[in-house]
Gaussian input, Z-matrix of N, CA and C with variables (Angstrom, degrees):
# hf/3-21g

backbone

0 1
 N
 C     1     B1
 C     2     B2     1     A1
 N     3     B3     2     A2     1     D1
 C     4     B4     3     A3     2     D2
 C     5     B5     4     A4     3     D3
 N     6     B6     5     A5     4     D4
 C     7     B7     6     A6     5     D5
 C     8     B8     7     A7     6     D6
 N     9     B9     8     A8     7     D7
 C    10    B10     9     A9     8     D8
 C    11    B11    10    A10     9     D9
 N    12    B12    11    A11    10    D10
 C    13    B13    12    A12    11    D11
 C    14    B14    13    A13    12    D12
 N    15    B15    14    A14    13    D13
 C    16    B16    15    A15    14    D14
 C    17    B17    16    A16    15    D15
 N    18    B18    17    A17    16    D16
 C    19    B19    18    A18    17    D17
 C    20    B20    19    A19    18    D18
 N    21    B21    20    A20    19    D19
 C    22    B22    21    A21    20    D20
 C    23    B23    22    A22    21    D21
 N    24    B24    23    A23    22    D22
 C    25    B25    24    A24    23    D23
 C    26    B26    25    A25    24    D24
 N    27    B27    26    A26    25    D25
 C    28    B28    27    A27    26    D26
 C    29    B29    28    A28    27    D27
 N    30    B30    29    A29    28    D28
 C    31    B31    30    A30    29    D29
 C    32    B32    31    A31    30    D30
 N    33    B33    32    A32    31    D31
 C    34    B34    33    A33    32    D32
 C    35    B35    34    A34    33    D33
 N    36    B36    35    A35    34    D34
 C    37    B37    36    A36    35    D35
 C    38    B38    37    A37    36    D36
 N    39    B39    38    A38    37    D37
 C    40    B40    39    A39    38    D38
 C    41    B41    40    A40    39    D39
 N    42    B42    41    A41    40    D40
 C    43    B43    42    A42    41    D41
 C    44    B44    43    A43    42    D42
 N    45    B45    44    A44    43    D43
 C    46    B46    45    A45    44    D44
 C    47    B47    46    A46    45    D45
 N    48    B48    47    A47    46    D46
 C    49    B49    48    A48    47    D47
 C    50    B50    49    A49    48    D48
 N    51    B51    50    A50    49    D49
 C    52    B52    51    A51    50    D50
 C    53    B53    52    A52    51    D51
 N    54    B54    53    A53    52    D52
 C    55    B55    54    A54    53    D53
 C    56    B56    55    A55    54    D54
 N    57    B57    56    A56    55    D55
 C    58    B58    57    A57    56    D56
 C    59    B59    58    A58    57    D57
 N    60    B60    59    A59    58    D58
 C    61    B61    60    A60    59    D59
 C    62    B62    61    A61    60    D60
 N    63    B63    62    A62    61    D61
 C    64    B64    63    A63    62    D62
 C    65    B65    64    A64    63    D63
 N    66    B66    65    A65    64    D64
 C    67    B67    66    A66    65    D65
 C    68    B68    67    A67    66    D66
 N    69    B69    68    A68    67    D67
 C    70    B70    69    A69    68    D68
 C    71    B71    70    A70    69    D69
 N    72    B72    71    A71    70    D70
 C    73    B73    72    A72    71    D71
 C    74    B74    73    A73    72    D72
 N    75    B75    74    A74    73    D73
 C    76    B76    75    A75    74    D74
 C    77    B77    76    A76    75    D75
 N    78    B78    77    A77    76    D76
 C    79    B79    78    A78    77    D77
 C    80    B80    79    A79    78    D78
 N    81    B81    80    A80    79    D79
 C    82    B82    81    A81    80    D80
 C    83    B83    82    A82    81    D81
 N    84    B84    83    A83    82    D82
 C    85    B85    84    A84    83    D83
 C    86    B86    85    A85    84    D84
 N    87    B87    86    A86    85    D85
 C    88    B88    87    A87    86    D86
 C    89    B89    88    A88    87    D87
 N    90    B90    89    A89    88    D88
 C    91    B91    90    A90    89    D89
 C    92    B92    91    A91    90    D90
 N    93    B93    92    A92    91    D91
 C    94    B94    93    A93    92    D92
 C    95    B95    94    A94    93    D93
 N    96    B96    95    A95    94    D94
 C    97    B97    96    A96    95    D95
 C    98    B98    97    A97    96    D96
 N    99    B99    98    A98    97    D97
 C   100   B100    99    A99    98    D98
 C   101   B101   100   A100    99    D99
 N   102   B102   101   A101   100   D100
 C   103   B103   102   A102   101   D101
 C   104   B104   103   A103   102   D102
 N   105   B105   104   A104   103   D103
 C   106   B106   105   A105   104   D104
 C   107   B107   106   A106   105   D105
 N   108   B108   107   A107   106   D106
 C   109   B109   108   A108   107   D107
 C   110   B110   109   A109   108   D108
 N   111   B111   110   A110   109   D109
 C   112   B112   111   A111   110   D110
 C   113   B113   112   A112   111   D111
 N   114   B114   113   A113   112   D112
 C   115   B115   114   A114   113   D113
 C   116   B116   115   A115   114   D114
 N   117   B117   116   A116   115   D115
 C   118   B118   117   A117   116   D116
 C   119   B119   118   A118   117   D117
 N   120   B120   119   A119   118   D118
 C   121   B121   120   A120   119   D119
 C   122   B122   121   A121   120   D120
 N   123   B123   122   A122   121   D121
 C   124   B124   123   A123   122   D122
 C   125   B125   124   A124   123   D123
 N   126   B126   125   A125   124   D124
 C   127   B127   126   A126   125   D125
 C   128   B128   127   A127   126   D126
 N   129   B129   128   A128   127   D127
 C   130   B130   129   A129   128   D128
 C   131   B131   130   A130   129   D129
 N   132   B132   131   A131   130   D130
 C   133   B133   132   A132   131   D131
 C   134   B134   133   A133   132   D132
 N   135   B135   134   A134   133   D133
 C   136   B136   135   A135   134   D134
 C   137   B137   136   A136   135   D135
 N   138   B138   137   A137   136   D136
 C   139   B139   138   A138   137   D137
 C   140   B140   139   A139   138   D138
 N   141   B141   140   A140   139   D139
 C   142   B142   141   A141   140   D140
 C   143   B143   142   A142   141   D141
 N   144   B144   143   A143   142   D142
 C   145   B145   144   A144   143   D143
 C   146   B146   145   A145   144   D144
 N   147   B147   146   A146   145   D145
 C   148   B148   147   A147   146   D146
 C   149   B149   148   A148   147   D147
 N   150   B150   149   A149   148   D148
 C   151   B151   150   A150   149   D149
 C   152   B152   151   A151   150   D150
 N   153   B153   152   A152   151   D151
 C   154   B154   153   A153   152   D152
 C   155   B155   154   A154   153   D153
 N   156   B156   155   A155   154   D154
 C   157   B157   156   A156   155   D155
 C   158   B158   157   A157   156   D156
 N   159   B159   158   A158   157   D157
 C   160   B160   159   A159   158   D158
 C   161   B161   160   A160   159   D159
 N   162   B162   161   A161   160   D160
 C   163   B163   162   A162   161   D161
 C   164   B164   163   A163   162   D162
 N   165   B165   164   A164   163   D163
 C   166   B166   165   A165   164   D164
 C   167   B167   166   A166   165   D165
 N   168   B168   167   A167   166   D166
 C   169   B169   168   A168   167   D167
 C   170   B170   169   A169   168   D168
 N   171   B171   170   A170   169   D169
 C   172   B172   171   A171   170   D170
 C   173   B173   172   A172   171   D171
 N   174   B174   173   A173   172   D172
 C   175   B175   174   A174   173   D173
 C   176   B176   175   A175   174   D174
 N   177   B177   176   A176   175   D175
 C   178   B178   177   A177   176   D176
 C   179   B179   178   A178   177   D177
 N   180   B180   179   A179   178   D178
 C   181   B181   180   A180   179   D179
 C   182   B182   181   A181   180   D180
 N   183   B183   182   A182   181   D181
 C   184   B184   183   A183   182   D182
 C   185   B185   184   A184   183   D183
 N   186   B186   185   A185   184   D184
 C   187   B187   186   A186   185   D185
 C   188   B188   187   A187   186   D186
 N   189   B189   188   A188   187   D187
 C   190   B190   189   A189   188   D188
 C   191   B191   190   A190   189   D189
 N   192   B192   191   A191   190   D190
 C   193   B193   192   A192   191   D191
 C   194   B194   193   A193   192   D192
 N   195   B195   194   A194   193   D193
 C   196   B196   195   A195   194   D194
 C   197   B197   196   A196   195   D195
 N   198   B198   197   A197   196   D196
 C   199   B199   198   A198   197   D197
 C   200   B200   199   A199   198   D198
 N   201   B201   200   A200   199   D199
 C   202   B202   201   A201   200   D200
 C   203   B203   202   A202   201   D201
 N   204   B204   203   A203   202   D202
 C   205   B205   204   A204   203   D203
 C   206   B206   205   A205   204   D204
 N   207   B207   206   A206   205   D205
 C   208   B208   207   A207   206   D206
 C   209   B209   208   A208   207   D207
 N   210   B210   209   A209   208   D208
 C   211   B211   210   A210   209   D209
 C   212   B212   211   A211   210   D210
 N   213   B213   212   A212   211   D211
 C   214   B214   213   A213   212   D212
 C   215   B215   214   A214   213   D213
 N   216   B216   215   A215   214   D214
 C   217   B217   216   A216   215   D215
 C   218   B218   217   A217   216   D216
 N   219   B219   218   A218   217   D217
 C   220   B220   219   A219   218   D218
 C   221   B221   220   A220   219   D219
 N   222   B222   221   A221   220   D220
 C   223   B223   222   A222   221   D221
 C   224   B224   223   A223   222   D222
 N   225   B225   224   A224   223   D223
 C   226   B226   225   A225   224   D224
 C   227   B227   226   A226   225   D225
 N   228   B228   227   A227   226   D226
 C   229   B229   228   A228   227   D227
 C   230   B230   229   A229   228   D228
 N   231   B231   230   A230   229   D229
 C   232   B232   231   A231   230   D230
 C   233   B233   232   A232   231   D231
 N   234   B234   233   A233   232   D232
 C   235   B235   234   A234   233   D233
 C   236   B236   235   A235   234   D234
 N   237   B237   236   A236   235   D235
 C   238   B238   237   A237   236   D236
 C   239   B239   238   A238   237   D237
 N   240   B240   239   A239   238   D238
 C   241   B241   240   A240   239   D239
 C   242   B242   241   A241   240   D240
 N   243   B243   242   A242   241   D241
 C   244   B244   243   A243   242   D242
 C   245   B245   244   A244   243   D243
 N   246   B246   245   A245   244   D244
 C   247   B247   246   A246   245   D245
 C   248   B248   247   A247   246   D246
 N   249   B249   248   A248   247   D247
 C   250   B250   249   A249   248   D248
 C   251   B251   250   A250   249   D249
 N   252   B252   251   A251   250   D250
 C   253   B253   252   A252   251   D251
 C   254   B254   253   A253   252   D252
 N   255   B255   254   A254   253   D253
 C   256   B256   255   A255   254   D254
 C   257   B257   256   A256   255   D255
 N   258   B258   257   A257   256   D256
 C   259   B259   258   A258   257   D257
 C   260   B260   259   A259   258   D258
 N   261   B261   260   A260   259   D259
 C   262   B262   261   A261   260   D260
 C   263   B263   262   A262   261   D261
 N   264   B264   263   A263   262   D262
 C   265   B265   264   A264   263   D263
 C   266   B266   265   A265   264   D264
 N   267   B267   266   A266   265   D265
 C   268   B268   267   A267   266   D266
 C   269   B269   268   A268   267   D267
 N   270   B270   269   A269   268   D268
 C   271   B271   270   A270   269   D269
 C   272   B272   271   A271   270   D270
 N   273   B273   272   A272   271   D271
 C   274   B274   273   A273   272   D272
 C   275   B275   274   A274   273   D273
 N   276   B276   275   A275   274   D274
 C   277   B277   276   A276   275   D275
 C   278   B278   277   A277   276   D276
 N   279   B279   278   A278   277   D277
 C   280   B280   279   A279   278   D278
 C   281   B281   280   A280   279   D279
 N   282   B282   281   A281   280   D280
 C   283   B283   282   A282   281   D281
 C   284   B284   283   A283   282   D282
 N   285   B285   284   A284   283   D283
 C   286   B286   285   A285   284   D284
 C   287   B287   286   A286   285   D285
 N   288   B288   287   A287   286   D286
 C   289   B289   288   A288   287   D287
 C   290   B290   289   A289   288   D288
 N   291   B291   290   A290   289   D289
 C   292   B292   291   A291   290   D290
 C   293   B293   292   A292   291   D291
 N   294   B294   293   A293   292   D292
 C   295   B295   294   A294   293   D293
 C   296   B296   295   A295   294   D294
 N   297   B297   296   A296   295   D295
 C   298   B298   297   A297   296   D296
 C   299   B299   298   A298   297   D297
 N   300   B300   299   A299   298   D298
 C   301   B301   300   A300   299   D299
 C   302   B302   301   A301   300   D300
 N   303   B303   302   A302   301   D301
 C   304   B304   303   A303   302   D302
 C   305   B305   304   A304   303   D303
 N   306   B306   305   A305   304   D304
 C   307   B307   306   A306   305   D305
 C   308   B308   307   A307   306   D306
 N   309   B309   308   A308   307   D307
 C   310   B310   309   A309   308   D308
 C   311   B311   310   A310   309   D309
 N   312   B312   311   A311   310   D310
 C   313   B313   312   A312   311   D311
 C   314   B314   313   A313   312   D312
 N   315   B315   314   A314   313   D313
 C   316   B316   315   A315   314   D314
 C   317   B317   316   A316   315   D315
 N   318   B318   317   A317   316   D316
 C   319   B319   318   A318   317   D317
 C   320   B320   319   A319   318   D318
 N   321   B321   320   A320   319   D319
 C   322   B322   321   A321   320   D320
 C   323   B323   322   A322   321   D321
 N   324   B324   323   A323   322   D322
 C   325   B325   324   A324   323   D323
 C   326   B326   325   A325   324   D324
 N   327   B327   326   A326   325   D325
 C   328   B328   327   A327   326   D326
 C   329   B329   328   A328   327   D327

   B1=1.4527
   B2=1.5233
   B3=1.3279
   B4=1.6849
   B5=1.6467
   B6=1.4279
   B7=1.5304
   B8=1.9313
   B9=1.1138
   B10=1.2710
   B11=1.5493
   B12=1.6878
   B13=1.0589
   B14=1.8419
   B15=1.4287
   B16=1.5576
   B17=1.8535
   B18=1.7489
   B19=1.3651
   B20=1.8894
   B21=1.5268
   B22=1.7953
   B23=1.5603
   B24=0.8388
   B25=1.5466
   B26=1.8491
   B27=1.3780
   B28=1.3079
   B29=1.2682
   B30=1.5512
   B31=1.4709
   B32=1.5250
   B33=1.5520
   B34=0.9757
   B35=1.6231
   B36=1.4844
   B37=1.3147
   B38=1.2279
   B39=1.6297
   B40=1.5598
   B41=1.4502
   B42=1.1295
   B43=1.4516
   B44=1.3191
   B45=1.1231
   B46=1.9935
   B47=1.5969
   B48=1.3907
   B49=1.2507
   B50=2.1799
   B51=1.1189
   B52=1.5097
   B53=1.5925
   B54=1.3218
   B55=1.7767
   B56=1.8123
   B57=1.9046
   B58=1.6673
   B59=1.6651
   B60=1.4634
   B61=1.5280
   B62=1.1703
   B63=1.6579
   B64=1.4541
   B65=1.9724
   B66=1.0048
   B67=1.6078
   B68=2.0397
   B69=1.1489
   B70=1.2964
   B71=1.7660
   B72=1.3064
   B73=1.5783
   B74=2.0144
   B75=1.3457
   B76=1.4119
   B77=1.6317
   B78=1.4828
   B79=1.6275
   B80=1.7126
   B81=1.6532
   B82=1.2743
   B83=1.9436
   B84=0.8048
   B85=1.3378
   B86=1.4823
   B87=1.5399
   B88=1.1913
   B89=1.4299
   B90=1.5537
   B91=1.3250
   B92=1.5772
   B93=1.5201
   B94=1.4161
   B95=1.7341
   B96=1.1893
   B97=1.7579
   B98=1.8308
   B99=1.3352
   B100=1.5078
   B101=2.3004
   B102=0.9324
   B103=1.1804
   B104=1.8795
   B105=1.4870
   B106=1.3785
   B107=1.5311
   B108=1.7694
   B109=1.4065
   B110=0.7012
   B111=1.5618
   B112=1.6657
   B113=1.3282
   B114=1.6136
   B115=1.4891
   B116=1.6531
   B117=1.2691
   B118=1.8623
   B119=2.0422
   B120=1.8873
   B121=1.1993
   B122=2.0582
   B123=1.4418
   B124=1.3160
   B125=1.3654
   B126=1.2002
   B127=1.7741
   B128=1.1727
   B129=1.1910
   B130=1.6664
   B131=1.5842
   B132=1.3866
   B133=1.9841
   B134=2.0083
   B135=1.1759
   B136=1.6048
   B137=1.3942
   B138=1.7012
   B139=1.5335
   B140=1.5239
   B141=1.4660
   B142=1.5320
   B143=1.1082
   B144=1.4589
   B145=1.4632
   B146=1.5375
   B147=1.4018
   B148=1.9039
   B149=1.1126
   B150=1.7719
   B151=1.2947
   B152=0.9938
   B153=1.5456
   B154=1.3098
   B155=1.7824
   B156=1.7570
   B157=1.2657
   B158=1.9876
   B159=1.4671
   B160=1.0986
   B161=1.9159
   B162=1.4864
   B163=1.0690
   B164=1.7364
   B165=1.4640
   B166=1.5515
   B167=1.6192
   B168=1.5708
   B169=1.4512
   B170=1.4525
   B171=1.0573
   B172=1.6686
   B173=1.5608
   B174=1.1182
   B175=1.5799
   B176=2.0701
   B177=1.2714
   B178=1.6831
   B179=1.5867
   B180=0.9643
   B181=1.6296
   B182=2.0643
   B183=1.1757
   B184=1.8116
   B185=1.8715
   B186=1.3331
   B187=1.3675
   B188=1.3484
   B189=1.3889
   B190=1.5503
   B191=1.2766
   B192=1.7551
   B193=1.3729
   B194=1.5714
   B195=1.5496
   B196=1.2805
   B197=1.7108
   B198=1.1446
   B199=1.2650
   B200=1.4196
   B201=1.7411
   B202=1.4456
   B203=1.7828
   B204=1.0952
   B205=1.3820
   B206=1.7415
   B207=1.4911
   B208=1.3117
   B209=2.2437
   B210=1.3353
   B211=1.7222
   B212=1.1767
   B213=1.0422
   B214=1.5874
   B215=1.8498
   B216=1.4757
   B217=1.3342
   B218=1.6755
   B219=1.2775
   B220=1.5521
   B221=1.6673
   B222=1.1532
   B223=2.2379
   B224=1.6158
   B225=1.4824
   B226=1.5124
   B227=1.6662
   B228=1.7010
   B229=1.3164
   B230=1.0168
   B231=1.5485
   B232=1.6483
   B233=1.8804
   B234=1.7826
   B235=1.5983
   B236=1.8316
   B237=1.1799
   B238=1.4471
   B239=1.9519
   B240=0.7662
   B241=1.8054
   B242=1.7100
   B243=1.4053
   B244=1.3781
   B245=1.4077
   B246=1.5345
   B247=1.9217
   B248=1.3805
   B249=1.1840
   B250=1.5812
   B251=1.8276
   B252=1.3323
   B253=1.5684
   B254=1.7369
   B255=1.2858
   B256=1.5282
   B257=1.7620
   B258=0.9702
   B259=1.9068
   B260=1.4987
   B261=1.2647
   B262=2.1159
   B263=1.0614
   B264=1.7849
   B265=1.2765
   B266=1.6434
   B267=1.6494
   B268=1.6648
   B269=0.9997
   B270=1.7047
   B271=2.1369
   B272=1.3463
   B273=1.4712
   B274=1.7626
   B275=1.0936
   B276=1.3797
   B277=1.7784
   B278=1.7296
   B279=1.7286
   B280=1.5603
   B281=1.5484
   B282=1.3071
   B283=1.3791
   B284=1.7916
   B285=0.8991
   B286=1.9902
   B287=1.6603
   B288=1.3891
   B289=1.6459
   B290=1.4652
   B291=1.7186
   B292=1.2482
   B293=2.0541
   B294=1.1876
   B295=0.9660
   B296=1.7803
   B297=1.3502
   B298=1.3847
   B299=1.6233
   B300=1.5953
   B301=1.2984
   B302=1.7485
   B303=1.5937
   B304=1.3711
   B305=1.5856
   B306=1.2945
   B307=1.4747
   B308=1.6749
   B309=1.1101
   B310=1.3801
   B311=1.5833
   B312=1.0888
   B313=1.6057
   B314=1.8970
   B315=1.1500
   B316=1.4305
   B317=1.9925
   B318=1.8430
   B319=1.4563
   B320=1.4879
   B321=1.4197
   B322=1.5212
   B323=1.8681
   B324=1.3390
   B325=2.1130
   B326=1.4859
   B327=0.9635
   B328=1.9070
   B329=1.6117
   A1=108.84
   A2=121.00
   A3=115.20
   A4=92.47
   A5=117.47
   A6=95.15
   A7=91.22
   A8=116.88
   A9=117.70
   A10=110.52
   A11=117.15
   A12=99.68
   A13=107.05
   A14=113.86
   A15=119.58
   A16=106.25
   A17=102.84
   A18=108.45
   A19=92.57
   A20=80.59
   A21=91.06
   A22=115.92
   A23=137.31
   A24=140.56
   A25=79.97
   A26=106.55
   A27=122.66
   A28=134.95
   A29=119.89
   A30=113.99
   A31=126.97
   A32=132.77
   A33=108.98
   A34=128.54
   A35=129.93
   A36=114.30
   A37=118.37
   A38=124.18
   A39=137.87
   A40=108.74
   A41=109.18
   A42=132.29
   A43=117.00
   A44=108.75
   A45=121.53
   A46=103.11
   A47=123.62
   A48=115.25
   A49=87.66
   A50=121.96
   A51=106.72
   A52=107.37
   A53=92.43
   A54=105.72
   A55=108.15
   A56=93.09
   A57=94.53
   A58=114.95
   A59=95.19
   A60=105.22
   A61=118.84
   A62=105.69
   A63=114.09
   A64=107.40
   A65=117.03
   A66=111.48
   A67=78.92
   A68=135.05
   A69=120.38
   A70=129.16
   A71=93.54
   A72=116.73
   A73=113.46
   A74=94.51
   A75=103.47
   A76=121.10
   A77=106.51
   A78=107.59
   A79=102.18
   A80=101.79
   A81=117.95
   A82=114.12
   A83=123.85
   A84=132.12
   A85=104.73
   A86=105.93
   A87=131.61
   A88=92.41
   A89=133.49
   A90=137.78
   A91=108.23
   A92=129.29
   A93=119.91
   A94=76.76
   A95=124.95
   A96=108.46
   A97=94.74
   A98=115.48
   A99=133.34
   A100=97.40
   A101=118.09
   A102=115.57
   A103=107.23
   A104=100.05
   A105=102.55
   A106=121.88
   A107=113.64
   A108=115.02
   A109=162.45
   A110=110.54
   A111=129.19
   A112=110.72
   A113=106.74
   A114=116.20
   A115=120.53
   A116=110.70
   A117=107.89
   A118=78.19
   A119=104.00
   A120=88.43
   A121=123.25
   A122=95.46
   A123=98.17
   A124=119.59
   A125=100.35
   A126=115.90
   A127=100.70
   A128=105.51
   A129=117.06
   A130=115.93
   A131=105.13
   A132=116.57
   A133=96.65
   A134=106.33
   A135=113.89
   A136=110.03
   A137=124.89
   A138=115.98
   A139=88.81
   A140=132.37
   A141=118.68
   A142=94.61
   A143=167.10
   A144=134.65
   A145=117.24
   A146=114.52
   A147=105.28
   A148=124.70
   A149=118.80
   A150=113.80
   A151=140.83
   A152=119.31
   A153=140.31
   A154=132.37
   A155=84.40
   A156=99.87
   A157=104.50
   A158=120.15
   A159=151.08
   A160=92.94
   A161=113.73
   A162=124.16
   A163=105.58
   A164=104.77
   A165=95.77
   A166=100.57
   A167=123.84
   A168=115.96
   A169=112.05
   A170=125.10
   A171=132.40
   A172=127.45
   A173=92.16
   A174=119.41
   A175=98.29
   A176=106.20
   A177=130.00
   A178=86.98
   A179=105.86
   A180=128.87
   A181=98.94
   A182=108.74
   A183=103.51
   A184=105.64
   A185=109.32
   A186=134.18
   A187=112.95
   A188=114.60
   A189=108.64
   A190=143.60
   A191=111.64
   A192=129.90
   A193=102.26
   A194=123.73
   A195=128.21
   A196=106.50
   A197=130.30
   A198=132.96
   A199=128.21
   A200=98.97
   A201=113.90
   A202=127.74
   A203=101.39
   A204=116.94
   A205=124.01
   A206=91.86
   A207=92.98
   A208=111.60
   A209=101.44
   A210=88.29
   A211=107.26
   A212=123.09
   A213=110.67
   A214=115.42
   A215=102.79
   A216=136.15
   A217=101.11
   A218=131.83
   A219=120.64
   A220=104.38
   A221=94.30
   A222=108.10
   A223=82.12
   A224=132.68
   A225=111.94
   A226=101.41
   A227=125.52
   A228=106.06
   A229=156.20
   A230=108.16
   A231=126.93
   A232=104.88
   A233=85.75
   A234=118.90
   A235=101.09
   A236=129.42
   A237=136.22
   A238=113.73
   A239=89.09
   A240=110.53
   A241=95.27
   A242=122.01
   A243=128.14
   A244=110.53
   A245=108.05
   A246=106.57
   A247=104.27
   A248=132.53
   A249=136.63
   A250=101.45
   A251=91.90
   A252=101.09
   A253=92.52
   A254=95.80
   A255=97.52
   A256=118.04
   A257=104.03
   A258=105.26
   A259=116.10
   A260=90.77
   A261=115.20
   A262=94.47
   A263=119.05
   A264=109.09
   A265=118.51
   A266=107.95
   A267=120.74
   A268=83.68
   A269=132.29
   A270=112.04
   A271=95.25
   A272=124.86
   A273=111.37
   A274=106.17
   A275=133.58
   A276=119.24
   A277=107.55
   A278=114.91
   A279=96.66
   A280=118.28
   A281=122.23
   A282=129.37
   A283=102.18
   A284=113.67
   A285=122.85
   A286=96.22
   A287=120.58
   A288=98.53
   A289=115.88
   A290=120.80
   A291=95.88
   A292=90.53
   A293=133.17
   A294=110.45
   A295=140.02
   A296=105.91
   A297=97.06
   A298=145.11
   A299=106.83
   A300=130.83
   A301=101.79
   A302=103.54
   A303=106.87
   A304=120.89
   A305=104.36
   A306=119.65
   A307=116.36
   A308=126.76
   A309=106.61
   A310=99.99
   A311=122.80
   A312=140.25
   A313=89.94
   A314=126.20
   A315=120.55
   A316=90.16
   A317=91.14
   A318=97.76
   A319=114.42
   A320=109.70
   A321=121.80
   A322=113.30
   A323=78.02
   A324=100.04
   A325=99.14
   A326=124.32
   A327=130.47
   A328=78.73
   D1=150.26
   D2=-169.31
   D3=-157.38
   D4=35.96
   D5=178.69
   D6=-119.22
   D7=-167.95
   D8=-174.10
   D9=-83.87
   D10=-177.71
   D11=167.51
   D12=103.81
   D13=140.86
   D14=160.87
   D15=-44.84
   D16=137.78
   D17=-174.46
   D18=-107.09
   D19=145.48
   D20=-175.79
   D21=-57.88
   D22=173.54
   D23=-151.85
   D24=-103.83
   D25=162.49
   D26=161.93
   D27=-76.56
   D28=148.18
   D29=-179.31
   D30=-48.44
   D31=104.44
   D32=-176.42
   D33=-26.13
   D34=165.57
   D35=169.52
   D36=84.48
   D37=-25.50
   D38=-164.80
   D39=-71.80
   D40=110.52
   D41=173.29
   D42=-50.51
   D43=146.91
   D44=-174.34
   D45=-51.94
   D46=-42.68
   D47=-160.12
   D48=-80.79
   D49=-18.09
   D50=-168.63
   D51=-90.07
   D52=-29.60
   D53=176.95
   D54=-53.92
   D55=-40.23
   D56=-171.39
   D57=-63.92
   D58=-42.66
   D59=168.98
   D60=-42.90
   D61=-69.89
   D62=-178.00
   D63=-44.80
   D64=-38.61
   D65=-157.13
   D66=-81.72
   D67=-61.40
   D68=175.70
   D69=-25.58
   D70=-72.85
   D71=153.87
   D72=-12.30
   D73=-51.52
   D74=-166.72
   D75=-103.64
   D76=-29.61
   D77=-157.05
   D78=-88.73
   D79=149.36
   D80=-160.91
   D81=-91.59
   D82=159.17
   D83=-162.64
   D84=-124.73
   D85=125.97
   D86=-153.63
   D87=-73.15
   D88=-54.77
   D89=-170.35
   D90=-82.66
   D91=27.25
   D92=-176.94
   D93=-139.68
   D94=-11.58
   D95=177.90
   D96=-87.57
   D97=-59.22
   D98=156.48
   D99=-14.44
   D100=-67.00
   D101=-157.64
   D102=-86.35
   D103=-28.49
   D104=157.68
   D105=-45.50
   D106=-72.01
   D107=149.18
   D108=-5.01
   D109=-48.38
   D110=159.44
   D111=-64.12
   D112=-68.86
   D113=171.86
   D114=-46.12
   D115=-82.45
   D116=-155.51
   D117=-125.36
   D118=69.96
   D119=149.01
   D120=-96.97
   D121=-7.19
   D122=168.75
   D123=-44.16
   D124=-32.24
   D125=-177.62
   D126=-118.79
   D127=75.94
   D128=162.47
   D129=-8.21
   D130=43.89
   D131=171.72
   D132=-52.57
   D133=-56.82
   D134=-173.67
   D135=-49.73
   D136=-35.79
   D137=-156.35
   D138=-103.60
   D139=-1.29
   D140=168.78
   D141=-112.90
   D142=-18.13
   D143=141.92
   D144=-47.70
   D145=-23.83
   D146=169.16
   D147=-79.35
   D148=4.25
   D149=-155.89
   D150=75.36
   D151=12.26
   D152=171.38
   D153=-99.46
   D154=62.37
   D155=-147.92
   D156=-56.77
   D157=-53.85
   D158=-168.31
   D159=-48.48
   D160=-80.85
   D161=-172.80
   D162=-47.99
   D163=-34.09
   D164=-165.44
   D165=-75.58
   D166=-39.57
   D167=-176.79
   D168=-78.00
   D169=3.23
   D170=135.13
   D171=-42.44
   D172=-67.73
   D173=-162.94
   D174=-71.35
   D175=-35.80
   D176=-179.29
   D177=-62.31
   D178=-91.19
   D179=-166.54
   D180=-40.16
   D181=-50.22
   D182=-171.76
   D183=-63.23
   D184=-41.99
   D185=173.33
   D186=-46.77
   D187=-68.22
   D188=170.19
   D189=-95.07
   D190=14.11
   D191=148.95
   D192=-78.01
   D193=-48.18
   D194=171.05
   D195=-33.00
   D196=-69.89
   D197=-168.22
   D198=-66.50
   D199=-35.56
   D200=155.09
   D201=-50.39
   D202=-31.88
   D203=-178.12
   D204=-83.96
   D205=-27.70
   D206=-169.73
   D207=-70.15
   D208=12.73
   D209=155.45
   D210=-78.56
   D211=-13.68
   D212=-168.35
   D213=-113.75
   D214=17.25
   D215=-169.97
   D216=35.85
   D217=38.05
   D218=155.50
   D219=-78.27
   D220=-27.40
   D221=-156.43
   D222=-57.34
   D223=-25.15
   D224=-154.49
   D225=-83.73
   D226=-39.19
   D227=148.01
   D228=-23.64
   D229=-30.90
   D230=-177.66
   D231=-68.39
   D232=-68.16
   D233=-178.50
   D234=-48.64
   D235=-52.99
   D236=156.94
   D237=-32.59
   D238=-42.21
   D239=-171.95
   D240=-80.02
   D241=-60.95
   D242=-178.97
   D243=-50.36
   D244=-52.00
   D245=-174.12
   D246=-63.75
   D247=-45.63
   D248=-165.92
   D249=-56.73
   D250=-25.66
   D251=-167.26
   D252=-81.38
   D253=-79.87
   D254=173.78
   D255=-22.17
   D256=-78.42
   D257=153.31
   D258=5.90
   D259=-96.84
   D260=162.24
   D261=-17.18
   D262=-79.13
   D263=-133.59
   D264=-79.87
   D265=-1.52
   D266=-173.09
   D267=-61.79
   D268=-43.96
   D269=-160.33
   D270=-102.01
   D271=14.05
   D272=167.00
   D273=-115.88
   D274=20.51
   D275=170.18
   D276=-83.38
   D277=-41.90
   D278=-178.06
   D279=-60.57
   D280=-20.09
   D281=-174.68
   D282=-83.28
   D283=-45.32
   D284=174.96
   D285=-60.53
   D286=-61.04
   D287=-178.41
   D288=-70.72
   D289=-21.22
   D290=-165.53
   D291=-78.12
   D292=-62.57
   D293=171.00
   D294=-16.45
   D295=-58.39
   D296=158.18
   D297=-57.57
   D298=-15.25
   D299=167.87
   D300=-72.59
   D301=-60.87
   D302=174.56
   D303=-21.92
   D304=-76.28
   D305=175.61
   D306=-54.71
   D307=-19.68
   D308=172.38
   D309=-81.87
   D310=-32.96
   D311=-165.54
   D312=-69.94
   D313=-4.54
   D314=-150.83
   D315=-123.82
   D316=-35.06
   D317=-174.55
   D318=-74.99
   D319=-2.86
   D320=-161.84
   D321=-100.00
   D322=-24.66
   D323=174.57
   D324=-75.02
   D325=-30.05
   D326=-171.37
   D327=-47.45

């Protein structure tokens, strides 16, 4: 599976070597959320590869009313509000993937 989002629990019965797959298959990489960030962190690309679906269509949505706005220079508050965030989130992505790794690793004990 490679789309965003909680990954479905495993086949009952699923053997260690399919579980290993499966947890391969799925778990996210600290230096491809990192490079998301740089690139399209305006668009929270980084907080929906961690599974941060909610916060990221937040962060999407403030961002591009933010930019929309800025003819009328309110949008630069928004965009001000976004970097500070962006900021934050450079020392919260290893903790967001290892958590999201967590939980598939958690979905695999089911």
């Amino acid at each position: 599976m490679s789309g965003f989002g909680p990954n479905p629990g495993p086949v009952p019965g699923m053997s260690d070597a399919a579980a290993m797959m499966h947890y391969d298959a799925n778990k996210r990489s600290v230096v491809v959320a990192y490079i998301l960030w740089f690139f399209l962190g305006w668009f929270a690309a980084h907080r929906f590869y961690a599974g941060r679906i909610g916060s990221g269509l937040f962060m999407l949505a403030v961002s591009l009313i933010s930019w929309a706005l800025t003819a009328i220079a309110i949008g630069y508050l928004g965009l001000g509000f976004i970097g500070l965030w962006l900021l934050v989130d450079a020392f919260l992505i290893p903790g967001m993937i290892r958590a999201y790794n967590r939980d598939i690793i958690t979905s695999l004990g089911r």
